[in-house]
N, C-alpha and C positions, 0 to 999 in steps of 0.2 A: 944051464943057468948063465954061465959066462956069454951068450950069442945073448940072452934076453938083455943083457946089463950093456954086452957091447949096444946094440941099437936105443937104448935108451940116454946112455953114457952122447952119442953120435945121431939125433932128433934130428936137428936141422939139416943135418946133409944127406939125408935121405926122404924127411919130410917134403923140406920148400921143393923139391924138384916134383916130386908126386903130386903135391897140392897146387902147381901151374900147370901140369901137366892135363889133372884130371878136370881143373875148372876149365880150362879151353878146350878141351872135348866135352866137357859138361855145355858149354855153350855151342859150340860148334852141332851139336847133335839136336840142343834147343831149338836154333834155328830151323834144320832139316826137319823139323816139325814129329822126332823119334823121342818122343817124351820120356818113356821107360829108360832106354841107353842114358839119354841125358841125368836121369831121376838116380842113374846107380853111378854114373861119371861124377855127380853132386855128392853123394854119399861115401863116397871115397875120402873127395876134398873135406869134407866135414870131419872123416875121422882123422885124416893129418891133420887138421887144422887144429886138432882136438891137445893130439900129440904134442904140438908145437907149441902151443900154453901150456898145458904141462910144465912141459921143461923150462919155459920162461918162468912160471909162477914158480915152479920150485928152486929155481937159481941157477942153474946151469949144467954141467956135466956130474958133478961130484955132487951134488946136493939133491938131484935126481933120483939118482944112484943110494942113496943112502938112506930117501924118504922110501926107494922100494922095498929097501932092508929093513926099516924097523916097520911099516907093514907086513912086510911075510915073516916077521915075530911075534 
């Protein structure tokens, strides 16, 4: 449970690099006219992206973290 809390606690510095990553091979692949690669390179970025509001809407590292405690109560 402490690795879940770390990465959640720590979003943005594993998110934003993932979600640049996989949108520029999401595009990269668009072009090369490989829709599928591109379709799961997009669906990556979609879920960090996802991640990343999360943790904004919830406030930050601690407020995160806390809204994931009083759900798994």
């Amino acid at each position: 449970m402490d690795l879940i809390f770390f990465l959640i606690r720590y979003t943005p510095f594993w998110s934003l690099p993932i979600l640049l990553i996989a949108m520029y091979f999401s595009y990269i692949y668009w072009i090369k006219d490989i829709r599928v690669i591109s379709l799961g390179f997009g669906l990556i970025a979609f879920i960090s992206l996802s991640f990343l509001a999360y943790w904004i809407f919830a406030g930050g590292p601690d407020a995160s973290v806390q809204q994931i405690l009083q759900f798994q109560q």
